[in-house]
C-alpha positions as CSV (number, residue, x, y, z in Angstrom):
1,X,29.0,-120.7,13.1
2,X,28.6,-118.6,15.9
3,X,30.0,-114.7,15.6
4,X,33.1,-114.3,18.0
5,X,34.3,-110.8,17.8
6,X,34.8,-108.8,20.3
7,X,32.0,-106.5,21.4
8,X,33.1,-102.9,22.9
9,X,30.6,-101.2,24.9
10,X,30.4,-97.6,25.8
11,X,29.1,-96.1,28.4
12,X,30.5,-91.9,28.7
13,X,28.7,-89.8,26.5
14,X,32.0,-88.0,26.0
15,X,33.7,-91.1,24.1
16,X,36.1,-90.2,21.2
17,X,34.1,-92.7,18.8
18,X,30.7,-91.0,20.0
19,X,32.1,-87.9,19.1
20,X,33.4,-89.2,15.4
21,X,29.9,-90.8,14.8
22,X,27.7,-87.6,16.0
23,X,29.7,-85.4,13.8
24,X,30.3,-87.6,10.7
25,X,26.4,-88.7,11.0
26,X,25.6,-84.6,11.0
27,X,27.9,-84.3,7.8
28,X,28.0,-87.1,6.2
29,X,31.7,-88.4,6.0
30,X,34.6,-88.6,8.7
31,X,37.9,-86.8,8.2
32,X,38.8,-90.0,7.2
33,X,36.2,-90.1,4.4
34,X,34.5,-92.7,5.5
35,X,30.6,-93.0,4.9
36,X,28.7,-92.4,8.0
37,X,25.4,-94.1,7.6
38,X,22.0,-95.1,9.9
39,X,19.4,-97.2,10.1
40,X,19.5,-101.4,9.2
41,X,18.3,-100.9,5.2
42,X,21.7,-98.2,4.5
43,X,23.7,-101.0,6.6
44,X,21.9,-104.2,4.3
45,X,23.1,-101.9,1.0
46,X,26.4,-101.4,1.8
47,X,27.3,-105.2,3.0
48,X,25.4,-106.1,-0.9
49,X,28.0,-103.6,-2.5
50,X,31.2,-105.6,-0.9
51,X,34.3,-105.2,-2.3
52,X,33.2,-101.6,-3.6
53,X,33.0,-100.5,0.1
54,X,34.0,-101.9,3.7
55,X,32.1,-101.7,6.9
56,X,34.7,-100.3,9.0
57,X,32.9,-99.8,12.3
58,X,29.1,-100.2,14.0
59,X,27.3,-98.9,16.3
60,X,24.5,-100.4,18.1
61,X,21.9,-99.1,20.2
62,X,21.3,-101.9,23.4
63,X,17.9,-102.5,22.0
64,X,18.8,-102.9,18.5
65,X,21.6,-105.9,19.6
66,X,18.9,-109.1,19.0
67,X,16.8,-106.9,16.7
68,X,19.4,-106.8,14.2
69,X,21.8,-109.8,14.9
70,X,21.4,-111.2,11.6
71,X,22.5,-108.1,10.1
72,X,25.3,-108.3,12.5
73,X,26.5,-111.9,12.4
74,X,27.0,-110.6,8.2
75,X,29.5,-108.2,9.1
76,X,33.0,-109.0,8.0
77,X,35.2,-110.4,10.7
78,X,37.6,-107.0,10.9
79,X,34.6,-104.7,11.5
80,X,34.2,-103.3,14.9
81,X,31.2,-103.2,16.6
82,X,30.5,-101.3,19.8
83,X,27.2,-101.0,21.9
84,X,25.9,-97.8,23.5
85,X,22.7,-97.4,25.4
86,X,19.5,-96.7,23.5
87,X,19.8,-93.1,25.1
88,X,23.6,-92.4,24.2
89,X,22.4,-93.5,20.9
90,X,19.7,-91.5,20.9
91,X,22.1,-88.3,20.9
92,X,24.1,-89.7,18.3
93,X,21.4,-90.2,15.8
94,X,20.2,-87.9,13.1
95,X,17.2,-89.3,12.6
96,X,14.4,-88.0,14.3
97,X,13.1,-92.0,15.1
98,X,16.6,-93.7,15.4
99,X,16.5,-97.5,14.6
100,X,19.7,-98.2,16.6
101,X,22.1,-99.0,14.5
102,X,24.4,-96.7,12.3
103,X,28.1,-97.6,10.8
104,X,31.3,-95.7,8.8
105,X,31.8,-97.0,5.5
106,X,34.8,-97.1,3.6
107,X,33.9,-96.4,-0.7
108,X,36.8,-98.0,-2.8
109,X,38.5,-95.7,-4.9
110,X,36.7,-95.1,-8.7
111,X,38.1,-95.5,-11.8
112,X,36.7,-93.0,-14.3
113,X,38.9,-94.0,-17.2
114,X,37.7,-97.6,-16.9
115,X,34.1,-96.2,-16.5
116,X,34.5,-94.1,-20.1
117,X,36.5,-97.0,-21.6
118,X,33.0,-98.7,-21.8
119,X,31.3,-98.6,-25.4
120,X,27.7,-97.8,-23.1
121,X,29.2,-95.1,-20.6
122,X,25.7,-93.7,-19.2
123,X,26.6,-91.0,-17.2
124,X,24.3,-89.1,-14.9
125,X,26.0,-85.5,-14.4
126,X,24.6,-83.4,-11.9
127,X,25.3,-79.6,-12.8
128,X,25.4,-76.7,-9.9
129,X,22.8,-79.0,-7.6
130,X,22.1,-77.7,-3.8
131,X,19.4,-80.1,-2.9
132,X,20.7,-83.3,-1.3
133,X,17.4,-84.9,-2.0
134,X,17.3,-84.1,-5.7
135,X,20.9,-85.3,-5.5
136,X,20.5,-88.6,-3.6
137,X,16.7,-89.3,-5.8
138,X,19.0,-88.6,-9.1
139,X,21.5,-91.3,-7.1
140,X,18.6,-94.4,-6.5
141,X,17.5,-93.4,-10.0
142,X,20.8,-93.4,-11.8
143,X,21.2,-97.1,-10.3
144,X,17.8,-98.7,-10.9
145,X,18.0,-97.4,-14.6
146,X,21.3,-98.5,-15.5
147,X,23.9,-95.2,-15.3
148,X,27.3,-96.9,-14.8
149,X,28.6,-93.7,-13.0
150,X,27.5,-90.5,-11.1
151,X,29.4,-87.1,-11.8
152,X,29.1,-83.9,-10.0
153,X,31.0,-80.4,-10.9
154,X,32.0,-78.4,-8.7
155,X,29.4,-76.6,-7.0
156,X,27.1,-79.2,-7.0
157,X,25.8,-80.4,-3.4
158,X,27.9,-83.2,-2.3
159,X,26.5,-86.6,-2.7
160,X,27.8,-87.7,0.9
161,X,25.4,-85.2,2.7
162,X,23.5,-87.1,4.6
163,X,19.8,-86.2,2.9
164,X,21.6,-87.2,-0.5
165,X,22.9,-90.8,1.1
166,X,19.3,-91.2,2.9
167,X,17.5,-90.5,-0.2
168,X,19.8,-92.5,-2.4
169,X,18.4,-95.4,-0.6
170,X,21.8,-97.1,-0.8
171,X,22.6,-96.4,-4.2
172,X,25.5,-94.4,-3.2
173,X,27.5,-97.6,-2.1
174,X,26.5,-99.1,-6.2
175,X,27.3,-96.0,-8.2
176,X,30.8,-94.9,-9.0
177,X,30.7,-91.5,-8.0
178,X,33.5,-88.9,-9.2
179,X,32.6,-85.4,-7.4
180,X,33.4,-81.9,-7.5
181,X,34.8,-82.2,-11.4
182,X,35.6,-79.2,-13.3
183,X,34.4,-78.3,-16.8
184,X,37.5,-77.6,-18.4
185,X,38.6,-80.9,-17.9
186,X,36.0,-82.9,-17.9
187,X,34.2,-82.3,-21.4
188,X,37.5,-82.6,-23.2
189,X,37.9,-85.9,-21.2
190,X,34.4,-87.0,-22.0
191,X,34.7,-86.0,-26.0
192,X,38.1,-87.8,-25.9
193,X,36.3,-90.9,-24.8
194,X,33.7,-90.8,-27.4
195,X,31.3,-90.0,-24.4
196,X,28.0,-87.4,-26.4
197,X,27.4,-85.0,-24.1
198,X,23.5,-84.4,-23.6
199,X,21.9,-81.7,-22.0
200,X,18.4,-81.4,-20.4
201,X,16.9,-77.9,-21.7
202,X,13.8,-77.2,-21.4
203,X,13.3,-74.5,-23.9
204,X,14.9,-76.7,-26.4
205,X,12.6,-77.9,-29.5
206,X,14.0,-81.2,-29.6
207,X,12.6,-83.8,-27.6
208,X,14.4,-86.4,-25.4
209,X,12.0,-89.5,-27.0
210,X,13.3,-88.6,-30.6
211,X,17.2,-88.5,-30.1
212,X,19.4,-91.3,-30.3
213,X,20.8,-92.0,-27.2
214,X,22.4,-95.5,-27.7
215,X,26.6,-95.9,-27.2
216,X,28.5,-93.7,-24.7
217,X,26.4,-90.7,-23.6
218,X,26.6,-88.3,-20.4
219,X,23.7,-86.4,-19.4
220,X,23.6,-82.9,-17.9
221,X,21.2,-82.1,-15.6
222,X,20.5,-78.5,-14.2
223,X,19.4,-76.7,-10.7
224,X,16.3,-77.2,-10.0
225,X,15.5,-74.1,-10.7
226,X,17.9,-72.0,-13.4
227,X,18.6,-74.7,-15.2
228,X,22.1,-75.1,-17.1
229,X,24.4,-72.4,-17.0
230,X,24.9,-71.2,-20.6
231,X,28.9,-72.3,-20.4
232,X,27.6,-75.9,-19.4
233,X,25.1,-75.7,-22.2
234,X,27.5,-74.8,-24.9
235,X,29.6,-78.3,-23.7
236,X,26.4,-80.2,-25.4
237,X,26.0,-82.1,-28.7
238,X,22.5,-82.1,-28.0
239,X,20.2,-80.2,-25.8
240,X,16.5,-82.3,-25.5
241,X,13.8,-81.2,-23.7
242,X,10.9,-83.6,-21.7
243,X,7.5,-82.3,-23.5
244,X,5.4,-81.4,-20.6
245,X,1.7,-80.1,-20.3
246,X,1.0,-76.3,-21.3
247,X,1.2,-74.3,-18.2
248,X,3.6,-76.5,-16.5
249,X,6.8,-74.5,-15.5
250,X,9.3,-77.4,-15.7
251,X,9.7,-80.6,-14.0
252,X,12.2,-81.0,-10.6
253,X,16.1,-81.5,-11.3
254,X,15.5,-85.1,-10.0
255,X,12.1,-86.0,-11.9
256,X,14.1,-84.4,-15.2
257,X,16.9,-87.1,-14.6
258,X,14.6,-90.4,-14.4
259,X,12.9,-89.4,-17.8
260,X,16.0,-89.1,-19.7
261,X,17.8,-92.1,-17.7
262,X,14.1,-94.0,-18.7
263,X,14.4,-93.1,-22.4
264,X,18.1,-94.3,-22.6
265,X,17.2,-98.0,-21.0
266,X,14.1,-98.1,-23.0
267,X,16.4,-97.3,-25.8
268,X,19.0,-99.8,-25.1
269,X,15.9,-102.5,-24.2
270,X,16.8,-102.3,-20.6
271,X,19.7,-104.3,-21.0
272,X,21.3,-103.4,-18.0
């Protein structure tokens, strides 16, 4: 069946929805909170995650209209797409090769206490992060390996910057993601739940491969460089280390994350 929305197209550089795209493209969400996202594969991952999100709006560079029309004609009928020049869209983009099509995306509300009412909560907690990329990496990793949620506290990097989306790789439209949490809540939350709280440590004696991590567990991970903060680390039932060559001054805050999410499928036979 043949697509029959209505198509706007825009012409003046100075458009109100230019303007809402530029800026929520340059930082991530609108004042809305919608998702600003570019480029066809971010677009593909956020119509797989329907219900979880909604494609609220697209944007279409003149040249990407055939190119993508597949991608289009799978948009849900109350999207709206408009259609800009390949040059307005140019100065919209982000990217520094823009493939002509970017969109707003609307993330369903999370439920954490449904999340830690599971009996095999894995959750992924990023601790005081400032790199998106480590951030969005942790994100694609968290999903592929089986986390059922990603939580920041406060401080951390948000994971709607757009280097954290890019490098999620669309995991940030899978991955129930509860941000800017704060300590003294959380942990009590988490230990109320039956949720173990692990912590990465790399001074620790214990190694990640000989821990039980079956059942609930949440796993701390550090900046990339310092590490836990000693409050954080006192939160932990465990702190596990990755055993890494002599020499070798530690591993990146994203690299850290995949080992221990790897041990916990491995664990739990990568029954997903």
């Amino acid at each position: 069946m043949a697509d029959r929305r209505e198509v706007r197209e825009i012409t003046s550089p100075s458009n109100a929805l230019l303007k809402v795209f530029r800026r929520a493209l340059a930082e991530g969400v609108t004042r809305e909170g919608w998702l600003a996202v570019e480029g066809p594969h971010l677009l593909e991952e956020a119509l797989q995650a329907v219900p979880r999100v909604a494609v609220e709006r697209v944007l279409v560079a003149r040249s990407g209209a055939r190119k993508f029309s597949a991608l289009l004609a799978r948009l849900p009928q109350e999207a709206e797409v408009t259609h800009v020049s390949d040059h307005l869209f140019a100065r919209v983009a982000q990217t520094e090769s823009p493939q002509g099509i970017a969109a707003l995306v609307e993330r369903r509300a999370d439920d954490l206490d449904a999340v830690l009412a599971r009996g095999d909560a894995l959750l992924l907690a990023a601790c005081g992060l400032q790199d998106p990329g480590n951030l969005g990496t942790m994100m694609r990793s968290g999903q592929a390996l089986g986390a059922t949620a990603l939580l920041t506290l406060e401080g951390t990097v948000s994971a709607f910057n757009p280097k954290a989306v890019r490098a999620s790789a669309g995991a940030v439209f899978h991955l129930p993601i509860f941000q800017e949490q704060k300590p003294g809540r959380l942990f009590p939350r988490l230990r109320a739940a039956g949720v173990r709280i692990v912590a990465a440590d790399r001074h620790s004696p214990a190694p990640v491969v000989q821990a039980d991590l079956r059942g609930s567990v949440a796993i701390l991970i550090g900046q990339e460089g310092a590490g836990l903060p000693p409050e954080i680390s006192r939160e932990a039932s465990l702190l596990l280390s990755i055993p890494i060559r002599a020499g070798t001054d530690s591993l990146n805050a994203a690299t850290a994350a995949s080992v221990f999410l790897y041990e916990v499928a491995r664990q739990r036979e990568f029954r997903y």
